[in-house]
TIVO-2410 file (N, C-alpha, C; in nm, 3 decimals):
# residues 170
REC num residu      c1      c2      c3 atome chaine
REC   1      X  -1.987  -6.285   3.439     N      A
REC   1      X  -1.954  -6.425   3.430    CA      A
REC   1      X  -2.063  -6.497   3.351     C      A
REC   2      X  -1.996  -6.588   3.268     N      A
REC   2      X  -2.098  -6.675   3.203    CA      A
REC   2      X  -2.100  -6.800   3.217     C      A
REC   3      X  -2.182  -6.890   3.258     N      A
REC   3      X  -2.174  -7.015   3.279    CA      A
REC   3      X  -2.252  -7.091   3.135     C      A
REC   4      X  -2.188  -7.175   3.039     N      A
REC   4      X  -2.193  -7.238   2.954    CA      A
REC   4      X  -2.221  -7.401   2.961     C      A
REC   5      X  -2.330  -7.455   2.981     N      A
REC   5      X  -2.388  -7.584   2.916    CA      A
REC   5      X  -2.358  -7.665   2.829     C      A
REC   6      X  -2.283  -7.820   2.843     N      A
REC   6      X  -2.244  -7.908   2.701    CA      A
REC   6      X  -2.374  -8.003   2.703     C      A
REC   7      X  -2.407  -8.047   2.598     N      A
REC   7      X  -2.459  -8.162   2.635    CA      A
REC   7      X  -2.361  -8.309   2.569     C      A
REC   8      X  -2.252  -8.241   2.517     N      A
REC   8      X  -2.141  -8.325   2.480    CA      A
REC   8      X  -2.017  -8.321   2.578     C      A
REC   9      X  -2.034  -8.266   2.682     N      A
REC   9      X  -1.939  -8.275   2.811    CA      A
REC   9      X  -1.989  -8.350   2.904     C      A
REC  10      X  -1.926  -8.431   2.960     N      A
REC  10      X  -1.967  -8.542   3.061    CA      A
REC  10      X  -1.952  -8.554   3.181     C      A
REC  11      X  -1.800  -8.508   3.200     N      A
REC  11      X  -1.741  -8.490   3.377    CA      A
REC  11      X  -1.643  -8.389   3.355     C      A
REC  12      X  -1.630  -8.330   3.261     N      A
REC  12      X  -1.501  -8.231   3.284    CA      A
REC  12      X  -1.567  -8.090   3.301     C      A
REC  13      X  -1.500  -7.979   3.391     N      A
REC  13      X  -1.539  -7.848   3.409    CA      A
REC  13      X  -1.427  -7.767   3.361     C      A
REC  14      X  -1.464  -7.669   3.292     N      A
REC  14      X  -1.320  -7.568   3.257    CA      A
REC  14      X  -1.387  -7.422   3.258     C      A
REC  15      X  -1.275  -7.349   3.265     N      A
REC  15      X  -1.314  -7.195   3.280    CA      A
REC  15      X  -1.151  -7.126   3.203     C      A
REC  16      X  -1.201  -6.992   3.194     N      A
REC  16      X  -1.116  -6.920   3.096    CA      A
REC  16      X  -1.161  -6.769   3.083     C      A
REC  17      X  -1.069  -6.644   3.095     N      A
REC  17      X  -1.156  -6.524   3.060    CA      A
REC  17      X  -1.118  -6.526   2.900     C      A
REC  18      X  -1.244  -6.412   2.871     N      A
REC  18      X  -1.308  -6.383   2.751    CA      A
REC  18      X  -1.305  -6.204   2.809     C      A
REC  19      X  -1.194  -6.124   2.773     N      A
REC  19      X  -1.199  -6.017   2.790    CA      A
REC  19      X  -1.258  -5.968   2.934     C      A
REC  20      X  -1.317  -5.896   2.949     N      A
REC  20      X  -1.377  -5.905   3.106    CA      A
REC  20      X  -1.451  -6.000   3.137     C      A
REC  21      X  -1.511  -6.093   3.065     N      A
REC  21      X  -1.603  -6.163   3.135    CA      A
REC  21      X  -1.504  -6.306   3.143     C      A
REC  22      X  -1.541  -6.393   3.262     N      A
REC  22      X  -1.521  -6.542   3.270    CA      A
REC  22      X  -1.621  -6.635   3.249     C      A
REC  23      X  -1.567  -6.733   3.175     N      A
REC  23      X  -1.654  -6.814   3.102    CA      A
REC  23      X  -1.627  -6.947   3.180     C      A
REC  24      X  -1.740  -7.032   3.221     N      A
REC  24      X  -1.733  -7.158   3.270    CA      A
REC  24      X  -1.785  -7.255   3.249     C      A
REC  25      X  -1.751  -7.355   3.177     N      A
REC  25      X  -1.799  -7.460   3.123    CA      A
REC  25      X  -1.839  -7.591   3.158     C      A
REC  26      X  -1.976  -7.643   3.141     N      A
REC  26      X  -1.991  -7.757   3.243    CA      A
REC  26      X  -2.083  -7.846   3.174     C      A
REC  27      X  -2.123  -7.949   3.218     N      A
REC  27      X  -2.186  -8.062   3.122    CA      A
REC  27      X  -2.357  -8.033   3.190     C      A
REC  28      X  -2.439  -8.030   3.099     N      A
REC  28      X  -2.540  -7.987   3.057    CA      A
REC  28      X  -2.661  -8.048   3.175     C      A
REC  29      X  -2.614  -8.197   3.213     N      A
REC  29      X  -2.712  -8.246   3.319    CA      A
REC  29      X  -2.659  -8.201   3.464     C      A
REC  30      X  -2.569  -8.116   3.533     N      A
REC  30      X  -2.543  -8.105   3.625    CA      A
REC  30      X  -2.631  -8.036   3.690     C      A
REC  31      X  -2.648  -8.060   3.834     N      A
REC  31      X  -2.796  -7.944   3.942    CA      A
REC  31      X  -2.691  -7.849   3.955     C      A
REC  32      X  -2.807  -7.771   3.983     N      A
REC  32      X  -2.753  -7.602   4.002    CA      A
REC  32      X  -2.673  -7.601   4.147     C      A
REC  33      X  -2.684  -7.699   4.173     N      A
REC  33      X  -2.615  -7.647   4.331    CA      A
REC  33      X  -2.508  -7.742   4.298     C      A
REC  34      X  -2.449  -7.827   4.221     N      A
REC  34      X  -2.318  -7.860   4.154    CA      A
REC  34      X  -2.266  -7.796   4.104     C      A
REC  35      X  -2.341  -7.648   3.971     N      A
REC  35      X  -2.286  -7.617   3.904    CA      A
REC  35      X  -2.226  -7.473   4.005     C      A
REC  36      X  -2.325  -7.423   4.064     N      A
REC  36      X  -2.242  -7.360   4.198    CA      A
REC  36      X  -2.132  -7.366   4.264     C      A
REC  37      X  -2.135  -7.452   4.306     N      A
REC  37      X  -1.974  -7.557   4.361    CA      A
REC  37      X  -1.866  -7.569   4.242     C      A
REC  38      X  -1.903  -7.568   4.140     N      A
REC  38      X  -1.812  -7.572   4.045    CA      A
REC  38      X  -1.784  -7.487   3.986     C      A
REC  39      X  -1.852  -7.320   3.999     N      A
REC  39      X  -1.800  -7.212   3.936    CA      A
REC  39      X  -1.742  -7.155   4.053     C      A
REC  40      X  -1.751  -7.149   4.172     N      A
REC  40      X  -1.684  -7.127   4.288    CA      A
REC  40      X  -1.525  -7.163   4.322     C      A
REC  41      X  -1.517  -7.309   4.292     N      A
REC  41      X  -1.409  -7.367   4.208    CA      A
REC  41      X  -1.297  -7.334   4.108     C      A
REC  42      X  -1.376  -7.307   4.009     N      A
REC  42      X  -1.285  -7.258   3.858    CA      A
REC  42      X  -1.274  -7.090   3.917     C      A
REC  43      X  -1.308  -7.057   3.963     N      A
REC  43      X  -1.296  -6.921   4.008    CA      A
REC  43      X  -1.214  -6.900   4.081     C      A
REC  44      X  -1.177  -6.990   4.196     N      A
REC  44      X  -1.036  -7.001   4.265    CA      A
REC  44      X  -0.911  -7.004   4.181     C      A
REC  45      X  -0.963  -7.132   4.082     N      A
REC  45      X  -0.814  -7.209   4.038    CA      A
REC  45      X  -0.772  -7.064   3.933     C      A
REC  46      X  -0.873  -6.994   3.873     N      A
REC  46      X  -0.865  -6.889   3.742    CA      A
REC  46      X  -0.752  -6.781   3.888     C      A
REC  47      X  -0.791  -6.746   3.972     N      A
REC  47      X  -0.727  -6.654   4.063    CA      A
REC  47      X  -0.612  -6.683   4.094     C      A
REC  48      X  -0.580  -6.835   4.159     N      A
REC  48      X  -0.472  -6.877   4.189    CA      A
REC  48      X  -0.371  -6.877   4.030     C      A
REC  49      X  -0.392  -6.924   3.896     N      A
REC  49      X  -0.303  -6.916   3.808    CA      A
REC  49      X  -0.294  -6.779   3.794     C      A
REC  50      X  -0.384  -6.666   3.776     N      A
REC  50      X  -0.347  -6.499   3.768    CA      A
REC  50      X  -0.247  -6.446   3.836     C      A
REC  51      X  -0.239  -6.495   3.965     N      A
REC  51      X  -0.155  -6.458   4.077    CA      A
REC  51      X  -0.015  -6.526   4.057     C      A
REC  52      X   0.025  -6.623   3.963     N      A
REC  52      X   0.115  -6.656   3.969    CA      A
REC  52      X   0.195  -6.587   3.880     C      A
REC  53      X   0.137  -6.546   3.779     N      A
REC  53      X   0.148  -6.468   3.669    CA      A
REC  53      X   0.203  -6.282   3.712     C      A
REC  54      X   0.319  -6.280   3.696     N      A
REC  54      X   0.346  -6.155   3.796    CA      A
REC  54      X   0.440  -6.047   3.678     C      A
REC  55      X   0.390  -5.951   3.644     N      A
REC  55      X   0.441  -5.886   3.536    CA      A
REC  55      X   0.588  -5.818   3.580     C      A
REC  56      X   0.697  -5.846   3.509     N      A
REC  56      X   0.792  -5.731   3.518    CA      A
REC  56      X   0.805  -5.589   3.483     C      A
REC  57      X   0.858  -5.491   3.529     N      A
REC  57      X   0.893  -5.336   3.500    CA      A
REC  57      X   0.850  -5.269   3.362     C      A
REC  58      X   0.894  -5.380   3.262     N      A
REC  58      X   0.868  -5.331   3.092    CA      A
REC  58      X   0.718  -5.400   3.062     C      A
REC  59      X   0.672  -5.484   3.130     N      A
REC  59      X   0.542  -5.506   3.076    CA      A
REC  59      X   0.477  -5.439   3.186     C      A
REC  60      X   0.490  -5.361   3.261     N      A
REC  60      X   0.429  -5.254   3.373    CA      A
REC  60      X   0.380  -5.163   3.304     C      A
REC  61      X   0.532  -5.129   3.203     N      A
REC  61      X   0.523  -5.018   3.169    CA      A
REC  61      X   0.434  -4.995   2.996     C      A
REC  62      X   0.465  -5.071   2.963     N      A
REC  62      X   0.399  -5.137   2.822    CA      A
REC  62      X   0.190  -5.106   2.885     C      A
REC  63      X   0.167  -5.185   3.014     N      A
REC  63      X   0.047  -5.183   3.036    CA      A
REC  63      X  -0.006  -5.045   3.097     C      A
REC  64      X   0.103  -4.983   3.104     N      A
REC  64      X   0.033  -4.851   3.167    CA      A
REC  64      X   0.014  -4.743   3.020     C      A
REC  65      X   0.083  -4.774   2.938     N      A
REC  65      X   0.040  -4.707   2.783    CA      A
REC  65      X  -0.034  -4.772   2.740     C      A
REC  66      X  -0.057  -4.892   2.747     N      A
REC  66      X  -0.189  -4.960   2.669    CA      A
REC  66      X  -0.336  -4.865   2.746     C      A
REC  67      X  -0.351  -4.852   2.878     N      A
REC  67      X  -0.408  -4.796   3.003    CA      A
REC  67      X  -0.428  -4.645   2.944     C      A
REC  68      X  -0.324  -4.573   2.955     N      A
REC  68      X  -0.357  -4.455   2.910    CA      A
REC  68      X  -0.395  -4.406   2.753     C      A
REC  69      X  -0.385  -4.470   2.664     N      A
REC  69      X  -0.465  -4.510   2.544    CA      A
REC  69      X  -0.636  -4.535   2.544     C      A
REC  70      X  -0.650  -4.611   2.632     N      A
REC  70      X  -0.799  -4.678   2.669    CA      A
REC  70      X  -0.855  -4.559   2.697     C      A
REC  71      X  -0.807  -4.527   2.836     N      A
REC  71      X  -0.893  -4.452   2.917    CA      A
REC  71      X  -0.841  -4.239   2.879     C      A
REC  72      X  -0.754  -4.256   2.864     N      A
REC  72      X  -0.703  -4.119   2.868    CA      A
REC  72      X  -0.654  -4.089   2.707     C      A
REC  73      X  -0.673  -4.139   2.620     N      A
REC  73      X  -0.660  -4.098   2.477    CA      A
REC  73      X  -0.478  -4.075   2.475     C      A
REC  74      X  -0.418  -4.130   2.545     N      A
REC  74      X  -0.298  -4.170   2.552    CA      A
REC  74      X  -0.208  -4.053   2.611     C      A
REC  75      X  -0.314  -3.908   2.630     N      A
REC  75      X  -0.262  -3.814   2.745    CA      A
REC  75      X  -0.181  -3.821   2.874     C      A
REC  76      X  -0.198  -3.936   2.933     N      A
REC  76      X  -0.086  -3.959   3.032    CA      A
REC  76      X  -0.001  -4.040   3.037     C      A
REC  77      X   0.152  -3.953   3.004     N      A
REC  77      X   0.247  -4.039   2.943    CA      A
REC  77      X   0.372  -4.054   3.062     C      A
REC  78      X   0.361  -4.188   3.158     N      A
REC  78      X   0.496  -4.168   3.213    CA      A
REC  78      X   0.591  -4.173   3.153     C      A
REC  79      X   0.721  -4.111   3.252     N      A
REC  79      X   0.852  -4.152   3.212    CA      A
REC  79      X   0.908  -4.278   3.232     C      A
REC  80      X   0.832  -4.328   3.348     N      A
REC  80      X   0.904  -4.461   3.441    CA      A
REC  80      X   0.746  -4.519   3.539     C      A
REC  81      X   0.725  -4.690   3.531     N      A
REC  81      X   0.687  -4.714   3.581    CA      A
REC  81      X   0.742  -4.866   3.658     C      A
REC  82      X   0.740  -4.890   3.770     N      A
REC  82      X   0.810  -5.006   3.837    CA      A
REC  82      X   0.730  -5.056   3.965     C      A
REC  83      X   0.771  -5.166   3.989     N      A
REC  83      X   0.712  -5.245   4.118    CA      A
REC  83      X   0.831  -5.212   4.252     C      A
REC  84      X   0.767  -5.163   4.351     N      A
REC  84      X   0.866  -5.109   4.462    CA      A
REC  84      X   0.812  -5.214   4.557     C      A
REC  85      X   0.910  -5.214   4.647     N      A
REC  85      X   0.886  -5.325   4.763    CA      A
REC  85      X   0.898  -5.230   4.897     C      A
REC  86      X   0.891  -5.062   4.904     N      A
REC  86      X   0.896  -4.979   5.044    CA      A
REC  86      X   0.757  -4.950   5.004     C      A
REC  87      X   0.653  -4.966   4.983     N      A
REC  87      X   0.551  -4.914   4.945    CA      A
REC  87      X   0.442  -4.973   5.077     C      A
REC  88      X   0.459  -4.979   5.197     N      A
REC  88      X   0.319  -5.074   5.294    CA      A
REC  88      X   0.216  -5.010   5.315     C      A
REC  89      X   0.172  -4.900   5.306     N      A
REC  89      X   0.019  -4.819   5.341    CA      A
REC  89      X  -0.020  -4.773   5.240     C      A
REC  90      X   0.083  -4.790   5.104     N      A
REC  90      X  -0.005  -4.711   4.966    CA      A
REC  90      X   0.020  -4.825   4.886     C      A
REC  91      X  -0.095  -4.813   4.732     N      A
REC  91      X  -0.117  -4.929   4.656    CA      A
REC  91      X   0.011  -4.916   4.499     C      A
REC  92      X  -0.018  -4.748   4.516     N      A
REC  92      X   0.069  -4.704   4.404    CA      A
REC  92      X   0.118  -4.508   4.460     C      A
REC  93      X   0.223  -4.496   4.366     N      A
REC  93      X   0.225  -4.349   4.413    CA      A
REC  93      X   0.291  -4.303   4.244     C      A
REC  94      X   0.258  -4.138   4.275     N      A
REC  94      X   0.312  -4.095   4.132    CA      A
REC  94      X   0.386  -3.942   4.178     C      A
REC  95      X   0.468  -3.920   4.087     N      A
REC  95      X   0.582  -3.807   4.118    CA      A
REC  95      X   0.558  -3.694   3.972     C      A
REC  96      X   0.357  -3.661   3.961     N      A
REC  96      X   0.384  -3.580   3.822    CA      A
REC  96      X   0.509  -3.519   3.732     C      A
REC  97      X   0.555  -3.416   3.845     N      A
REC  97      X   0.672  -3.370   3.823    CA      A
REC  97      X   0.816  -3.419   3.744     C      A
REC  98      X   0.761  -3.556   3.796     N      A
REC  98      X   0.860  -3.622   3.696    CA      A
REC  98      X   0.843  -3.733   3.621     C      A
REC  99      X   0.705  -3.780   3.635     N      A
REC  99      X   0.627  -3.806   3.559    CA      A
REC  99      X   0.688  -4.028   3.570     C      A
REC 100      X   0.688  -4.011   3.689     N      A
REC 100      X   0.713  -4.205   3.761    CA      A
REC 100      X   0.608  -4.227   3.795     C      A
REC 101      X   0.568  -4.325   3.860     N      A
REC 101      X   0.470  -4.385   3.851    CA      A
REC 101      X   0.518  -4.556   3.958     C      A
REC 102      X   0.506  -4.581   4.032     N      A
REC 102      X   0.540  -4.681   4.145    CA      A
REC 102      X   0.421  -4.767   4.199     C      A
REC 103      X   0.452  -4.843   4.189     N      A
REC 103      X   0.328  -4.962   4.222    CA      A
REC 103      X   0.386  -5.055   4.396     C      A
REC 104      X   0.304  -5.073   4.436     N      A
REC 104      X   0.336  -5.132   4.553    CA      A
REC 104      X   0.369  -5.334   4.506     C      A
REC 105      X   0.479  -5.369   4.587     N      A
REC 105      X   0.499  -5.541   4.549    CA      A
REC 105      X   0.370  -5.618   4.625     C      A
REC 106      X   0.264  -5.541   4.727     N      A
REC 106      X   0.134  -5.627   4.737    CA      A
REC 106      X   0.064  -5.629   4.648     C      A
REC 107      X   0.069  -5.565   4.555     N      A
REC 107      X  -0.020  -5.593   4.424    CA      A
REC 107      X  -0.012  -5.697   4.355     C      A
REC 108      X   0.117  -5.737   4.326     N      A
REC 108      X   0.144  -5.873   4.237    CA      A
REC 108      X   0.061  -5.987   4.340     C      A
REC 109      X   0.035  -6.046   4.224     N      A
REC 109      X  -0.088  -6.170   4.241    CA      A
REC 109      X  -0.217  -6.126   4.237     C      A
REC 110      X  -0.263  -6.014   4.281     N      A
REC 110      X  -0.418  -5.961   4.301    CA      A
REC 110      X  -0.444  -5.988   4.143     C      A
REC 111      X  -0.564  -5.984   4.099     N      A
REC 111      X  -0.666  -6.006   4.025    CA      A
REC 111      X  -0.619  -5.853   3.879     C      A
REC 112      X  -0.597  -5.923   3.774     N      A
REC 112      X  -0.540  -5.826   3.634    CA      A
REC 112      X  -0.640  -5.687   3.687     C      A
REC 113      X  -0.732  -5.672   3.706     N      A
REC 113      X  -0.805  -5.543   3.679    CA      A
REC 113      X  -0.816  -5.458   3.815     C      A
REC 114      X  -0.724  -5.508   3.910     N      A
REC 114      X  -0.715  -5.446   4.028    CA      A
REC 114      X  -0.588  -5.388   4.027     C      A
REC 115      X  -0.500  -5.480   3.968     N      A
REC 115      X  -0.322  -5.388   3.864    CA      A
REC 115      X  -0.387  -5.262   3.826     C      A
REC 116      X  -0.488  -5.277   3.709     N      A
REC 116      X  -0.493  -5.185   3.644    CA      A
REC 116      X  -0.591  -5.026   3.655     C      A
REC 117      X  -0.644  -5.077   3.755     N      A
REC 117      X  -0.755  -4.960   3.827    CA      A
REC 117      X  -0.617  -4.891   3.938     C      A
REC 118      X  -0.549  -4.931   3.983     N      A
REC 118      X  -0.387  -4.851   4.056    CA      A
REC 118      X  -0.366  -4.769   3.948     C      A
REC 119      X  -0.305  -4.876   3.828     N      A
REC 119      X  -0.225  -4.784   3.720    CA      A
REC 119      X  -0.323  -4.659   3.681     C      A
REC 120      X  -0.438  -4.726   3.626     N      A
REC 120      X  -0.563  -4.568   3.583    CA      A
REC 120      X  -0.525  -4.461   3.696     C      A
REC 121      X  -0.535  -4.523   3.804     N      A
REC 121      X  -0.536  -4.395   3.921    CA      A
REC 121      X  -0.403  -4.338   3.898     C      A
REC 122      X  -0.298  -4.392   3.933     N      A
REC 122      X  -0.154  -4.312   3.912    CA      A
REC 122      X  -0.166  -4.271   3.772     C      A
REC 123      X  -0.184  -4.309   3.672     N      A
REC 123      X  -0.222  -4.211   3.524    CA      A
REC 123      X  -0.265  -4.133   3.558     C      A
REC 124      X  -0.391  -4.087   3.587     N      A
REC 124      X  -0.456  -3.949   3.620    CA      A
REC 124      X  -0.408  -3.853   3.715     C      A
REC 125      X  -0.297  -3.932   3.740     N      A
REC 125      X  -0.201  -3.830   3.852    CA      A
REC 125      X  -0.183  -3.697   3.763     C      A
REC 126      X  -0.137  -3.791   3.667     N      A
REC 126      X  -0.016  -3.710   3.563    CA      A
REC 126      X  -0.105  -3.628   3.503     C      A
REC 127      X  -0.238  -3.637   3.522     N      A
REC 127      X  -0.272  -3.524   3.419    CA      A
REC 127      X  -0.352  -3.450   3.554     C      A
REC 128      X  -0.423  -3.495   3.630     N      A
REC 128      X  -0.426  -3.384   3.748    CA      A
REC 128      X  -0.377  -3.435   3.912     C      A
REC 129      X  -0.293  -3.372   3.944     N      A
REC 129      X  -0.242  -3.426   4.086    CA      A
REC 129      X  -0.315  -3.472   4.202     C      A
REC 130      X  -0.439  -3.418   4.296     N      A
REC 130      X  -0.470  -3.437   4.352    CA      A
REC 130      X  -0.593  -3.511   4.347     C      A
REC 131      X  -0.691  -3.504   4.467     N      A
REC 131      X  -0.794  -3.584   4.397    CA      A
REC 131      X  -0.952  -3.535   4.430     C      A
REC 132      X  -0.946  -3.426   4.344     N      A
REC 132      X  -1.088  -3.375   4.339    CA      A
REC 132      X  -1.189  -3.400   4.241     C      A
REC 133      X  -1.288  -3.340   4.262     N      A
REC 133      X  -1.357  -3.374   4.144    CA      A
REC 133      X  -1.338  -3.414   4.045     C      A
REC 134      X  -1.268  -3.353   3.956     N      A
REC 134      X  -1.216  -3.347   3.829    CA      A
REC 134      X  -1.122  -3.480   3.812     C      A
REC 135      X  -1.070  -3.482   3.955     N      A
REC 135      X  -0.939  -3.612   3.892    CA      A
REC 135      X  -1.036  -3.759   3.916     C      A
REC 136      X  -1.149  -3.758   3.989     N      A
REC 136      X  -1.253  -3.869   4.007    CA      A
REC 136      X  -1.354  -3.875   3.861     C      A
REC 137      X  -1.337  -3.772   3.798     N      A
REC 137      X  -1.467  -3.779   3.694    CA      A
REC 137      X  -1.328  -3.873   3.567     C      A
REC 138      X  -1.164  -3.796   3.585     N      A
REC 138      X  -1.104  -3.902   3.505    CA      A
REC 138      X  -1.133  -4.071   3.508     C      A
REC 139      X  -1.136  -4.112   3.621     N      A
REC 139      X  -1.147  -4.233   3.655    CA      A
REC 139      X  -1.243  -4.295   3.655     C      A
REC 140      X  -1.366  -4.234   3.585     N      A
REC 140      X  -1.481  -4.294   3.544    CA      A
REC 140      X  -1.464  -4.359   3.394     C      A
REC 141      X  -1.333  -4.322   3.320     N      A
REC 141      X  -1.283  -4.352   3.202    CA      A
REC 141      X  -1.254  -4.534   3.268     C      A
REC 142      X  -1.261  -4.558   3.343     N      A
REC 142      X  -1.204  -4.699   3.362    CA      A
REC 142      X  -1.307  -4.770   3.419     C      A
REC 143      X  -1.369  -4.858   3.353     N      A
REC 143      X  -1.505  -4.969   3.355    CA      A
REC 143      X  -1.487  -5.036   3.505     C      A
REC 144      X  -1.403  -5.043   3.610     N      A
REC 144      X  -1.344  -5.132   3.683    CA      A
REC 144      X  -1.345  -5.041   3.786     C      A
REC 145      X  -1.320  -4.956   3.780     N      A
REC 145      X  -1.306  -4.890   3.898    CA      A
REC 145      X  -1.413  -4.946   4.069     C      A
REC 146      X  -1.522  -4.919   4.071     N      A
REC 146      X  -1.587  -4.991   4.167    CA      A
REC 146      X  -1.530  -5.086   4.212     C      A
REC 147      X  -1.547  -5.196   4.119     N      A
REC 147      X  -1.507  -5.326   4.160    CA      A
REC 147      X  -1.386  -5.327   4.235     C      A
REC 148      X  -1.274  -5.273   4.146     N      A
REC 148      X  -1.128  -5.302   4.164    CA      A
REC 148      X  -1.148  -5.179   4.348     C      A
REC 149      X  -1.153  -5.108   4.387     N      A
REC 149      X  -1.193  -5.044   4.491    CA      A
REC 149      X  -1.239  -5.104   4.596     C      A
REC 150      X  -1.347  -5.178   4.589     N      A
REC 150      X  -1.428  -5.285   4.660    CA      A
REC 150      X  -1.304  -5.391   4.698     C      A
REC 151      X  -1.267  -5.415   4.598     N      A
REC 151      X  -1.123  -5.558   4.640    CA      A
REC 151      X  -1.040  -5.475   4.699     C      A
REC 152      X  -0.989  -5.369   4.674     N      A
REC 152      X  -0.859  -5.311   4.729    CA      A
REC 152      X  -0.898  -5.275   4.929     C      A
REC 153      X  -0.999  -5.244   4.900     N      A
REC 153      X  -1.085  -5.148   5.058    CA      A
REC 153      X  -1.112  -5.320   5.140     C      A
REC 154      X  -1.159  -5.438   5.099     N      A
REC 154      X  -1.150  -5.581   5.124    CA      A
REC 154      X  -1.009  -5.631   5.179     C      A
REC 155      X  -0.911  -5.581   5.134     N      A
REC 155      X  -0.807  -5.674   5.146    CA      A
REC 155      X  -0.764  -5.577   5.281     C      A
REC 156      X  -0.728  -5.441   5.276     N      A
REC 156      X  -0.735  -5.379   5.368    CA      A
REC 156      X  -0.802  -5.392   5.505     C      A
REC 157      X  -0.946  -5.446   5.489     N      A
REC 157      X  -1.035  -5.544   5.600    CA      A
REC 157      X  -0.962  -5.616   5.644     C      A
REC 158      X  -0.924  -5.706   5.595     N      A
REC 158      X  -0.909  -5.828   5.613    CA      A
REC 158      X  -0.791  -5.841   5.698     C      A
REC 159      X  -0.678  -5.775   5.639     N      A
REC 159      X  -0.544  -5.745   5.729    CA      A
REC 159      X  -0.571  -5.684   5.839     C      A
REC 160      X  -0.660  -5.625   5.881     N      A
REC 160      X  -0.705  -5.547   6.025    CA      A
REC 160      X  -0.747  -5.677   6.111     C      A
REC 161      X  -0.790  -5.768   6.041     N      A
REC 161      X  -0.838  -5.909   6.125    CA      A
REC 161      X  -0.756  -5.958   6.229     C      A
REC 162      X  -0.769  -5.960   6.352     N      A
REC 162      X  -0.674  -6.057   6.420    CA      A
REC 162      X  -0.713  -6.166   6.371     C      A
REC 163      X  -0.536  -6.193   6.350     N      A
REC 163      X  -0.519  -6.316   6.289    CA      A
REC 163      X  -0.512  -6.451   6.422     C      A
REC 164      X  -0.500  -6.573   6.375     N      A
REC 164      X  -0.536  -6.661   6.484    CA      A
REC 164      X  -0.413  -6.723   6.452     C      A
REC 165      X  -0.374  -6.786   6.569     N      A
REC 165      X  -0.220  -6.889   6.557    CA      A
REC 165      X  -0.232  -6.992   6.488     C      A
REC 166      X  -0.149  -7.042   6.448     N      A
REC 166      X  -0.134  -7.189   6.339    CA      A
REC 166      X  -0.170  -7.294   6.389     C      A
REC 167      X  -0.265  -7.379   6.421     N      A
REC 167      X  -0.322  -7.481   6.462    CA      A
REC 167      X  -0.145  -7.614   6.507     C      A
REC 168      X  -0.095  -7.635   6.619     N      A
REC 168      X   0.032  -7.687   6.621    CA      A
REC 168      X   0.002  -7.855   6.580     C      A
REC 169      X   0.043  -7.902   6.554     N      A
REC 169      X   0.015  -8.057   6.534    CA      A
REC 169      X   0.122  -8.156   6.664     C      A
REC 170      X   0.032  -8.200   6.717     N      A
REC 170      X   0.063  -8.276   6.834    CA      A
REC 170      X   0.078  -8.415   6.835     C      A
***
């Protein structure tokens, strides 16, 4: 993340990614514990518009060849990739054999590079099935991995939470 200084910006804050990184823009006299509050902020609103943003089947599938290009020199080639809605204890699943590729419908809305650390993983299905060594050293081909892991193993937390009742209004 980069936080960017105007001294020709006055009261407005904006943010925007720049390839992996997010960029946040703010007027030049603000204290650091404003500009805190305000990248905390643009960091929500950047999440909340991502999440609204929800890819269909052909741009699934479009992004899982862009994916295996990047990371796999374009070696893992599905036949079929789609968003399933029976999917509740797995994120994605893959059928080498026939070379599909299935994404779970809790994914839509999560954060672009948490889509795409699933897809890397179901790619490397296709070129080795299980997950040993070899299919973990594939997935070092993908810059994200940690991160996107960290969020996925998080959200999983979080749903274990007892949840608390809806505050009733009286």
């Amino acid at each position: 993340m980069e936080v960017r200084r105007s001294a020709r910006r006055r009261r407005t804050v904006s943010a925007y990614r720049e390839g992996d990184r997010t960029v946040v823009l703010i007027p030049a006299r603000m204290s650091e514990a404003e500009e805190k509050r305000w990248v905390n902020v643009m960091l929500d609103k950047l999440a909340a518009q991502e999440s609204k943003r929800v890819l269909g089947d052909a741009e699934l599938a479009e992004r899982a060849e862009r994916l295996s290009e990047q990371c796999f020199e374009g070696r893992a080639r599905p036949t079929s990739v789609r968003w399933v809605t029976n999917q509740n204890t797995r994120w994605g699943s893959c059928t080498p054999s026939e070379g599909s590729i299935r994404l779970s419908h809790r994914l839509q809305g999560m954060p672009e590079y948490v889509v795409d650390y699933v897809l890397v993983h179901e790619l490397a299905h296709l070129l080795v099935p299980g997950h040993g060594p070899r299919f973990w050293r594939l997935l070092e081909a993908y810059p994200r991995t940690e991160r996107a892991r960290g969020y996925l193993e998080g959200v999983v937390a979080a749903d274990r939470l007892p949840h608390l009742p809806a505050a009733r209004e009286e």
